[in-house]
N, C-alpha and C positions, 0 to 999 in steps of 0.2 A: 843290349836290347833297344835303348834309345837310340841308340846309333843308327839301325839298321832303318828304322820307322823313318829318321830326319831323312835316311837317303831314300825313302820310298816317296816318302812327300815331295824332294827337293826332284824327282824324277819325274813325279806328277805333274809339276808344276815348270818344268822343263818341257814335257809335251804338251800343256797348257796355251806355254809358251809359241812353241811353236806351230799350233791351229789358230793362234791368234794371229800371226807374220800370215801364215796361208788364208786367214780369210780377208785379208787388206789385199794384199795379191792377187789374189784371183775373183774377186770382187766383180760385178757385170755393171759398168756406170752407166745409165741410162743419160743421156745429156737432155731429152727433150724433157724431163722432167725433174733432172737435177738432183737425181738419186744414186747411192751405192748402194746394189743390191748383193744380198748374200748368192755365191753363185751353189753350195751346195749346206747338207747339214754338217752341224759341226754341234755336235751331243754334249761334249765338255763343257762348251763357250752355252749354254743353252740358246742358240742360235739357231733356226730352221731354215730351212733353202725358202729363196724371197722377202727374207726378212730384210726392212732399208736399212742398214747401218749407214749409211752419210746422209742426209739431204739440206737441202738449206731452209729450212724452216718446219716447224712444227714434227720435232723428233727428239729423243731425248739420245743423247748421245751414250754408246757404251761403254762402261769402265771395267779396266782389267781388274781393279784391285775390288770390285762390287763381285766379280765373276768367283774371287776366289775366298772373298768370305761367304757364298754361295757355296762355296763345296768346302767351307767349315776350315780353312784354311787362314785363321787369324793372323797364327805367328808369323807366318811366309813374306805373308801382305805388307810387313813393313822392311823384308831384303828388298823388296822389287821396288825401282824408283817410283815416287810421287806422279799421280795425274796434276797435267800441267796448269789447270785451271786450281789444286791444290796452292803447289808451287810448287819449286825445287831448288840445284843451282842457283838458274837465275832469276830467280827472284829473289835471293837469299842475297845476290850480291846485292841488287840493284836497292833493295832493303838497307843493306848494311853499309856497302860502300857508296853508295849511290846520296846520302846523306853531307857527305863533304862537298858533293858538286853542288850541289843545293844550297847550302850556305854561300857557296861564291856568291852562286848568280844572285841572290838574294841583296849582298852589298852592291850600295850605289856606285856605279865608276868613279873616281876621284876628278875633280872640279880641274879642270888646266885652261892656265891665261895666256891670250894670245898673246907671243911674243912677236910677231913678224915687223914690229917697229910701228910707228905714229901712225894714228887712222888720217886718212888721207880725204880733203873735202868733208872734215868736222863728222865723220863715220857714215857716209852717207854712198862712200865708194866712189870710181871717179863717174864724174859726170861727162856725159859727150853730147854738150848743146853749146851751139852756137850763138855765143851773145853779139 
């Protein structure tokens, strides 16, 4: 019985999935305004035709993982990868590994003497005037 439910949800949330990829795609960008507009409804995503899903200021951006604890779908929410502003991957590395580069750069380079032999004209370099 549990079985049958994980595959109805996990089914849900595949076609979810997939009105999500469809409304990126087919999206109508207006340039003179610098918005992506919903190009039809998409009832799942509670999303309405015209709605701006992109613009460059003053918009709240939409999250998949907000979409589907919306339709009461907790457990799912954490199969499906992290919103990137979350983290994920790479911030995990750049977190974890990213910590030894850090320390390099942090040490001062090591102090080196010029060898190139006797400073020439008492370190003044040569001089080209005519006495």
């Amino acid at each position: 019985m549990m079985n049958t439910e994980w595959k109805e949800k996990k089914e849900f949330v595949e076609e979810l999935k997939h009105q999500w990829r469809l409304l990126w795609t087919e999206r109508i960008d207006d340039r003179t305004k610098a918005e992506g507009i919903a190009s039809k409804d998409f009832s799942l995503l509670f999303i309405e035709r015209g709605t701006i899903i992109t613009a460059t200021r003053d918009y709240k951006p939409l999250d998949f993982t907000q979409i589907l604890h919306e339709h009461k779908l907790v457990h799912v929410a954490s199969l499906v990868s992290p919103n990137p502003a979350v983290g994920g991957w790479g911030k995990f590395t750049r977190e974890v590994f990213g910590k030894n580069r850090e320390k390099r750069q942090q040490q001062p380079p090591p102090k080196r003497k010029c060898v190139n032999g006797p400073q020439k004209k008492s370190g003044k370099g040569w001089l080209h005037a005519r006495l």
